[in-house]
C-alpha positions as CSV (number, residue, x, y, z in Angstrom):
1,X,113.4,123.3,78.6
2,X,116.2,125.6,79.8
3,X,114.3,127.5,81.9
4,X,113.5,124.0,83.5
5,X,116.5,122.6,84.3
6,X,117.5,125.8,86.6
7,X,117.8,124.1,89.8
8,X,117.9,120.6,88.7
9,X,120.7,118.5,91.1
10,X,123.5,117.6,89.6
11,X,123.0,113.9,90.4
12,X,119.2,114.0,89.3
13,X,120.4,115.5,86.0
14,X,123.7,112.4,85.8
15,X,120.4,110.0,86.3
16,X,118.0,111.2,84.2
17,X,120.8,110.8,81.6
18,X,121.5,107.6,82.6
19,X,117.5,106.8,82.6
20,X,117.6,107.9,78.8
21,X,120.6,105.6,77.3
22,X,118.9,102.7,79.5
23,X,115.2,103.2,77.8
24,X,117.2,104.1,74.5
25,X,115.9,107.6,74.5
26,X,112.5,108.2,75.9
27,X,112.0,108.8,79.3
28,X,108.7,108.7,78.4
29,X,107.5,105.4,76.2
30,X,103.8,106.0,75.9
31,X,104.1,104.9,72.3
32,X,105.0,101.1,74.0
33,X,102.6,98.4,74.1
34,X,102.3,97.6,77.5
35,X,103.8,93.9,77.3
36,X,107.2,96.0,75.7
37,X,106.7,98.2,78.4
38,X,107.3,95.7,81.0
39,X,109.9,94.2,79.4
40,X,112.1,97.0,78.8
41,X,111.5,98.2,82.6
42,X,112.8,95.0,83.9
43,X,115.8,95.1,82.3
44,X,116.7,98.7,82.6
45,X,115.8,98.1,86.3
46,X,118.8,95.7,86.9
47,X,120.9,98.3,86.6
48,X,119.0,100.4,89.4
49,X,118.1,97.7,91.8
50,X,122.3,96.3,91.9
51,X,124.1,97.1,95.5
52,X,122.3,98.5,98.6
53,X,122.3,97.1,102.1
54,X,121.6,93.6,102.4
55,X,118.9,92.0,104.7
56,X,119.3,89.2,107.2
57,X,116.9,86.8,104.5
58,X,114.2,87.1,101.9
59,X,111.6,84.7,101.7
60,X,108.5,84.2,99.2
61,X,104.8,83.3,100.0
62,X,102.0,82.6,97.6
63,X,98.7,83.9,99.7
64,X,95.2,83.3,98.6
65,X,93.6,86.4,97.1
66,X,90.1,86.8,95.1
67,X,91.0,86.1,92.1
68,X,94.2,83.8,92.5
69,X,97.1,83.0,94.4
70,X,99.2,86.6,95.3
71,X,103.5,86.7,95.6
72,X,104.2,88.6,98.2
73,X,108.4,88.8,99.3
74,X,109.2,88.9,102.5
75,X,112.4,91.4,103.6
76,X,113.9,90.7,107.2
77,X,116.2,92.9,107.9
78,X,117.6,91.5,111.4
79,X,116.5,87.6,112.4
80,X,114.1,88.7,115.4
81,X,110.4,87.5,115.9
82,X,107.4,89.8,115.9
83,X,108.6,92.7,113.8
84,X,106.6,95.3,112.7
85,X,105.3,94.8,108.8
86,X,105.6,97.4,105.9
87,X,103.4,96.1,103.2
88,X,104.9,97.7,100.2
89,X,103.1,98.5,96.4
90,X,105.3,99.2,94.1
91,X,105.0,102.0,91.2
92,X,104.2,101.9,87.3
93,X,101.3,103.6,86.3
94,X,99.3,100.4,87.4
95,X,100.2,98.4,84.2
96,X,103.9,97.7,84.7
97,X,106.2,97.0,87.8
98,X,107.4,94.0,89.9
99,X,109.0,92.8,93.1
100,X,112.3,92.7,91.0
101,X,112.3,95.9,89.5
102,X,111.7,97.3,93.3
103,X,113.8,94.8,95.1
104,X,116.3,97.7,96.0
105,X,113.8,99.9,97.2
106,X,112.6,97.3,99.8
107,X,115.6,96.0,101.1
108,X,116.7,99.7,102.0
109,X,113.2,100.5,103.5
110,X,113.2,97.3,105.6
111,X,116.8,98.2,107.1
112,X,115.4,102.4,107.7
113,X,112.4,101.3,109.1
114,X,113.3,98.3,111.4
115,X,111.0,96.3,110.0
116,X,109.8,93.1,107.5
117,X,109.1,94.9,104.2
118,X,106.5,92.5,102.3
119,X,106.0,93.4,98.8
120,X,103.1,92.4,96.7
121,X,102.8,91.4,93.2
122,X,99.4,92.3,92.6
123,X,97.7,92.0,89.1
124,X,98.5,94.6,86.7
125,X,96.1,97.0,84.0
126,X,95.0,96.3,81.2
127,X,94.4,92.8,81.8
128,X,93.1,93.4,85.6
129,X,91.7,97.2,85.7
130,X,90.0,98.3,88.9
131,X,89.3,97.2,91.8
132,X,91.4,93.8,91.1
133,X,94.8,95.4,92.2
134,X,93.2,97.6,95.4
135,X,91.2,94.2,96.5
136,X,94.2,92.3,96.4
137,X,95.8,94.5,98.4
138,X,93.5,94.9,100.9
139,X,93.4,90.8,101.1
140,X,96.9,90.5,101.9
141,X,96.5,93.4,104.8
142,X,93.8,90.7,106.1
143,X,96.1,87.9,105.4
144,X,99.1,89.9,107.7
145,X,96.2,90.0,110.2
146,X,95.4,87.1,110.7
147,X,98.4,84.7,110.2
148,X,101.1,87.3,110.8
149,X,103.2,84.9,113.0
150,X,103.5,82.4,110.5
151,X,105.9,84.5,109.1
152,X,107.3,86.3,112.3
153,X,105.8,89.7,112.1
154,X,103.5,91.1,114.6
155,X,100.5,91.5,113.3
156,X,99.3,94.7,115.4
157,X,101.9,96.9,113.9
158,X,101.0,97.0,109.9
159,X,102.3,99.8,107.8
160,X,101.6,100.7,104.3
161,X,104.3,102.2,101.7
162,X,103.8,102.7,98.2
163,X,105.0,104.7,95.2
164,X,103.4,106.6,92.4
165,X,100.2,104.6,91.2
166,X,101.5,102.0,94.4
167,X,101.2,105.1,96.7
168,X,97.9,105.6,94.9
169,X,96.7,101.9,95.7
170,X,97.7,102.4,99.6
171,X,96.0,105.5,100.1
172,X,92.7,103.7,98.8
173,X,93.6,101.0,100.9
174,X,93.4,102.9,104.0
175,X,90.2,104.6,102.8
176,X,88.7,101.4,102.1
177,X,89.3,99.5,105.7
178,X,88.8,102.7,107.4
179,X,85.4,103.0,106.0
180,X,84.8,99.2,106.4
181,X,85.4,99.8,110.3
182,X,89.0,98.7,110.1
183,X,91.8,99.7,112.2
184,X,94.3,98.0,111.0
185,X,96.7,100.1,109.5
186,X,99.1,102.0,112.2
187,X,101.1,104.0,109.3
188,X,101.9,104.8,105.9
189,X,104.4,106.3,103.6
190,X,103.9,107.2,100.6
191,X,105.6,108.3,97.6
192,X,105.4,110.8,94.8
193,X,101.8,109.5,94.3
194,X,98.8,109.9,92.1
195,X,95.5,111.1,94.4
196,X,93.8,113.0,91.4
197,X,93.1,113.1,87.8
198,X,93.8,117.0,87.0
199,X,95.8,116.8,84.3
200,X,96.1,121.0,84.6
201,X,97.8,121.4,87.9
202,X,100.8,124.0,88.0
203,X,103.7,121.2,88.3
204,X,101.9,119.1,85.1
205,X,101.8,122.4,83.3
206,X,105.3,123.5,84.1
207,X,107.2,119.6,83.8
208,X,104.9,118.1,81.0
209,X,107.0,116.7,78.4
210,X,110.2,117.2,80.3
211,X,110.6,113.6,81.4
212,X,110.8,114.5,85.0
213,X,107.4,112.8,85.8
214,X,104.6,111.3,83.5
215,X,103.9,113.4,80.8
216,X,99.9,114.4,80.8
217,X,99.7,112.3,77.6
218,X,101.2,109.3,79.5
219,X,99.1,109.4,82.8
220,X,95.9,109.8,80.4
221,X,96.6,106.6,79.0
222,X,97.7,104.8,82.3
223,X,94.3,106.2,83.7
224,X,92.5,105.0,80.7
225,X,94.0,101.1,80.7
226,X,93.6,101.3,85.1
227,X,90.1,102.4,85.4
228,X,88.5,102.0,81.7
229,X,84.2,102.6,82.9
230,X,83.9,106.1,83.2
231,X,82.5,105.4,86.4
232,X,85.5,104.0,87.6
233,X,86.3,108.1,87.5
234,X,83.8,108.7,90.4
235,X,84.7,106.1,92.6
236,X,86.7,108.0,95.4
237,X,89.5,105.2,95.8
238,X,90.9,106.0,92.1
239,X,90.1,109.6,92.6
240,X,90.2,110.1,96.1
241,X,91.6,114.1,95.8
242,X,88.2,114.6,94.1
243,X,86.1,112.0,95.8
244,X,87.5,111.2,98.6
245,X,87.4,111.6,102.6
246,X,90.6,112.0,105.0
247,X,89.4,111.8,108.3
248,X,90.4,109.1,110.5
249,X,93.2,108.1,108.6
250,X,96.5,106.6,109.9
251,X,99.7,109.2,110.2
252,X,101.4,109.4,107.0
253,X,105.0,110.4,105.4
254,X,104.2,111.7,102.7
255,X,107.0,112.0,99.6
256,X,107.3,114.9,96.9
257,X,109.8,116.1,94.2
258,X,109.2,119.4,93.5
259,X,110.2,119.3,89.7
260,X,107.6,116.2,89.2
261,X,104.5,116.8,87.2
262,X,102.8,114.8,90.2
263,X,103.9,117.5,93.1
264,X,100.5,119.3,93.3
265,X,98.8,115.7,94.2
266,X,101.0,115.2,97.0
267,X,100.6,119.2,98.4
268,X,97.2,118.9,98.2
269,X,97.0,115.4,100.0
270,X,99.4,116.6,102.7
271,X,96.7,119.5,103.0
272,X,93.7,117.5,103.1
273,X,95.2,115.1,105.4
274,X,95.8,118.5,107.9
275,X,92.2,119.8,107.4
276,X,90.2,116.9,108.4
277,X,92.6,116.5,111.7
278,X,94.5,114.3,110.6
279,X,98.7,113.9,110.8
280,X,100.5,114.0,107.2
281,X,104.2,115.0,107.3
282,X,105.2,116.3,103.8
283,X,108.8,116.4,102.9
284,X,109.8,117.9,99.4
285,X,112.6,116.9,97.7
286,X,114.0,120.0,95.9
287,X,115.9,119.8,92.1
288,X,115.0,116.0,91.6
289,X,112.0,114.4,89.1
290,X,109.6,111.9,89.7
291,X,111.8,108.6,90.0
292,X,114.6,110.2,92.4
293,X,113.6,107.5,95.0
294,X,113.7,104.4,92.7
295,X,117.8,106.3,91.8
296,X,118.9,106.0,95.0
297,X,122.4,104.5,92.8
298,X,123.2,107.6,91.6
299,X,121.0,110.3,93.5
300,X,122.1,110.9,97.3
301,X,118.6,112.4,97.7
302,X,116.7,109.4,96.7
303,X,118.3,107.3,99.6
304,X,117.4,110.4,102.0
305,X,113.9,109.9,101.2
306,X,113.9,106.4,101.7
307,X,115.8,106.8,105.1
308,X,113.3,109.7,106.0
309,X,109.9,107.5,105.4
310,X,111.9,104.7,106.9
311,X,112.7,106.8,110.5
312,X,108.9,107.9,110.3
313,X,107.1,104.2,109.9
314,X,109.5,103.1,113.1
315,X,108.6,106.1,114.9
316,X,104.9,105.1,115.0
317,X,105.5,101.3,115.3
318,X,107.5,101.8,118.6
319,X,104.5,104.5,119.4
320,X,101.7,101.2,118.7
321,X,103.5,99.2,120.7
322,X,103.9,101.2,123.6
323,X,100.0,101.9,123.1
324,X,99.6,97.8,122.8
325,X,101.8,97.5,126.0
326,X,99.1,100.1,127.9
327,X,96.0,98.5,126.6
328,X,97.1,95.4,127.9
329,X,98.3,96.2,131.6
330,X,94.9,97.4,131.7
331,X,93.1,94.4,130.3
């Protein structure tokens, strides 16, 4: 454990600390049911979600999905018509998490990236394992699509953002329009995310049991409770490092913490992204742990990050809607 903490920021370490005495100990509650889970999350959240930048106005919209109505918040962060959209999933291992215990996250991202941050509530494991959370998703991408105005956003410029399992579901959700023949996903960012299901990579070998990302014990069980039939496995939108295809993909930031047991995933995605001609930037976070991002409070770094994926998502909005702008002079 010494050797591991050579290198670890100050203000990472001051969290992490500050993590523990909120969760009473464990940084790592696999032993939780996953109703205690929840519970105990939203409540230590409060403490991480308090300050930030304020938005111009929040509002809430129930939108039909397949199997019942879906909350998703809406983040403005000026009062202006026909702003770009950043629908963004939220993190948990795909069994815990809500628009509360994120709420910081996405008012900061809406104000970085210039644009209406919508955040979904989408159904969590065990209760609703794969593909219920991915196709609810992917329903409220086609719900920004088509009624986009009825909110204010223009609904030619739709980004993605996600984090850790959320990053996971946004990925797939990319995958699945883009091999569905849909364009309708401009750009993405994604954070410290889950892409595979080797358990043996050098970061979860090196950080396992540290508390700086999910121990191998923990993501075992998160992958057991999110995608239970073993031929959930195969399917290349849970494991889409192993199964999965990158070309014609939108332009994504792409998040990583290099003392995170998930930092191989997000290399290697970064890498596959390049191969198959794609455009992934990859910016590594050095001396901070999984949940830096979600500590922007405390960890300087955290808010970087956010600002970073922020200034990339408005960089290719303003490049769609220069590219809308040509397409129609020539219409």
């Amino acid at each position: 454990m010494d050797r591991l903490k050579v290198g670890l920021d100050p203000e990472m370490a001051a969290a992490l600390a500050k993590q523990a005495e909120l969760c009473g100990g464990s940084l790592d509650p696999v032993e939780l049911p996953t109703p205690n889970q929840r519970g105990a999350q939203e409540k230590r959240d409060r403490y991480w979600n308090e300050g930030g930048p304020e938005v111009a106005r929040s509002v809430d919209r129930h939108i039909a999905g397949p199997t019942g109505p879906i909350l998703v918040r809406f983040f403005y962060p000026v009062v202006a018509e026909r702003l770009p959209v950043v629908l963004y999933i939220h993190g948990g291992g795909w069994t815990v998490g809500s628009l509360a215990s994120n709420d910081r996250f996405m008012r900061t991202l809406a104000i970085e990236s210039d644009a209406v941050v919508a955040g979904v509530e989408y159904a969590l494991a065990p209760e609703h394992p794969y593909p219920t959370a991915l196709n609810e998703v992917v329903a409220v991408i086609d719900w920004l699509t088509r009624h986009g105005e009825e909110v204010g956003i223009d609904s030619k410029r739709i980004g993605l953002a996600g984090a850790s399992a959320g990053a996971n579901l946004a990925l797939a959700a990319s995958m699945m329009l883009r091999d569905q023949g849909r364009k309708q996903i401009c750009t993405g960012a994604l954070y410290v995310g889950i892409y595979g299901l080797d358990l043996e990579t050098a970061s979860y070998k090196a950080f396992d049991e540290t508390g700086y990302g999910p121990s191998r014990k923990r993501m075992q069980a998160l992958i057991d409770l999110y995608a239970p039939a073993p031929t959930d496995r195969d399917d290349p939108y849970v494991t889409p490092l192993e199964r999965g295809a990158f070309n014609d993909l939108p332009p994504f930031y792409i998040c990583a913490a290099n003392l995170d047991t998930l930092y191989e995933d997000s290399v290697a995605l970064a890498r596959r992204i390049g191969e198959a001609g794609g455009h992934a930037k990859l910016e590594v976070f050095e001396g901070v742990g999984h949940a830096f991002f979600k500590y922007g409070r405390m960890v300087s770094k955290g808010r970087q990050a956010i600002h970073s994926g922020g200034h990339f998502l408005a960089g290719h909005f303003a490049t769609s809607s220069l590219d809308a702008a040509a397409t129609a002079d020539l219409l």
